[in-house]
C-alpha positions as a printed Julia matrix, in Angstrom:
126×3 Matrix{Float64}:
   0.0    0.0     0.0
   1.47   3.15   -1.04
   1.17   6.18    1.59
   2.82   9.5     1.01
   2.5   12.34    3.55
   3.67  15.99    3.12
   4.56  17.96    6.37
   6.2   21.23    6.93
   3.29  23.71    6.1
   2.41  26.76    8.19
   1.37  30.22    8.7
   4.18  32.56    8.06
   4.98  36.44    6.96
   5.97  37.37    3.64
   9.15  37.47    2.96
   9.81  34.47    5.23
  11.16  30.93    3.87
   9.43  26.95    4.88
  10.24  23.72    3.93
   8.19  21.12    3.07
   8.93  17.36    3.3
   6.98  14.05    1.68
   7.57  10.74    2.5
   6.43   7.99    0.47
   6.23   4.21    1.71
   5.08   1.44   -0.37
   6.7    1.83   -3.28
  10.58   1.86   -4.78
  11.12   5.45   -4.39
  14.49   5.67   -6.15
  11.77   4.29   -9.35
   9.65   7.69   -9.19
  10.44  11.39  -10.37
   8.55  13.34   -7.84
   7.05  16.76   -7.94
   5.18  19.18   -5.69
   1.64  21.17   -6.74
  -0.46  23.52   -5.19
  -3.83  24.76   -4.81
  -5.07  28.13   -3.67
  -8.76  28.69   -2.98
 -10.56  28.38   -6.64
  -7.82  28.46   -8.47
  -7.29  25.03  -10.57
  -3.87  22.82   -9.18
  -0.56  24.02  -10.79
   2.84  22.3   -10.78
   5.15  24.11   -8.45
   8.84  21.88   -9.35
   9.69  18.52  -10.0
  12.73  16.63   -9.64
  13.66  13.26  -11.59
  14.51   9.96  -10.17
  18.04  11.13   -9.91
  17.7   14.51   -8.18
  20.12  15.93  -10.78
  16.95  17.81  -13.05
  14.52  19.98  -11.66
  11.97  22.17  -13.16
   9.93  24.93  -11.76
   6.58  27.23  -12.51
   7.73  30.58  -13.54
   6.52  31.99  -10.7
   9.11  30.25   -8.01
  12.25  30.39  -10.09
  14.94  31.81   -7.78
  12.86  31.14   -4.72
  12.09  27.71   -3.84
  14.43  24.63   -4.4
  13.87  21.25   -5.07
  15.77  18.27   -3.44
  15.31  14.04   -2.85
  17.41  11.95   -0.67
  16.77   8.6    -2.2
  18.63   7.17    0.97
  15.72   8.12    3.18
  12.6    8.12    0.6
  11.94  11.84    1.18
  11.36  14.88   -1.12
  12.11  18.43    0.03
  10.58  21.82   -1.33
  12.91  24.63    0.35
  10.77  27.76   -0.2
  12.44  31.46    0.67
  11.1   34.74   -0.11
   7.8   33.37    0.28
   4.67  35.93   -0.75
   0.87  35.75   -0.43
   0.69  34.23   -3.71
   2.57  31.52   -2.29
  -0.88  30.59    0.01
  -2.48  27.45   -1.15
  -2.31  23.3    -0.17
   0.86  21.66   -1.24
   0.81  18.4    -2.6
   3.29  15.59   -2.89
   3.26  13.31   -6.27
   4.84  10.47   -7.69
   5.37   9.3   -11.3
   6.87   7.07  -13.2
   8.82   8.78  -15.88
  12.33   7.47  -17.94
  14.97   8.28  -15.69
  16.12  11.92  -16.5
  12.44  13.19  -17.05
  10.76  15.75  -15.18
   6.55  16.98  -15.69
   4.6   19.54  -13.87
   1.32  18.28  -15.66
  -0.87  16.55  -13.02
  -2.56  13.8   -15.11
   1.46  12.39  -15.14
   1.01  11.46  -11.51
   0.1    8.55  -10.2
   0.19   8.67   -5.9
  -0.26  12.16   -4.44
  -0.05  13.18   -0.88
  -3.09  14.63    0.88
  -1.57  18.27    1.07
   0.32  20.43    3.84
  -1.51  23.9     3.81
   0.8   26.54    3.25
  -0.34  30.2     4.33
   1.92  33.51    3.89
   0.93  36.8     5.22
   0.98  40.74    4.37
């Protein structure tokens, strides 16, 4: 049974930085390019950065370039989303997803996911 479980979300100022962390159990992590999306209130779920089964590509959303940073340690199953500069833009639920793409790919497109993470709400203030 696969689980995975985001953690790391909370309220903080603008300006400020979080991290987020995923685990996923149940399957062969190192087998799985992972990514993180997010939802603010109705707005449809975007792709925020995804990594590929090796951790050495990443993309990112426009909108986070510079800011936040993607990372995986294989070793310990777990996917990182360092976020600085954060801004109320930023607010919305962060999700956790694994796919399985050829080894160097990377996709912020949601239908590409397979397991996802029930969210870690993320909320930055004026």
């Amino acid at each position: 049974q696969v689980q995975v479980v985001e953690s790391g979300g909370d309220l903080v100022q603008a300006g400020g930085s979080l991290r987020l962390s995923c685990t996923a159990s149940g399957l062969n992590f190192d087998d799985y390019a992972m990514a993180w999306f997010r939802q603010a209130p109705g707005k449809e779920r975007e792709g925020v950065s995804a990594i590929d089964r090796s951790g050495r590509r990443t993309s990112y959303v426009d909108s986070v370039k510079g800011r936040f940073t993607i990372s995986r340690d294989n070793a310990r199953d777990t996917l990182y989303l360092q976020m600085n500069s954060l801004k109320p833009e930023d607010t919305a639920m962060y999700y956790c997803a694994a796919a399985e793409l050829p080894y160097f790919a990377t996709s912020l497109t949601a239908r590409e996911y397979t397991y996802w993470g029930q969210g870690t709400r993320v909320t930055v203030s004026s």
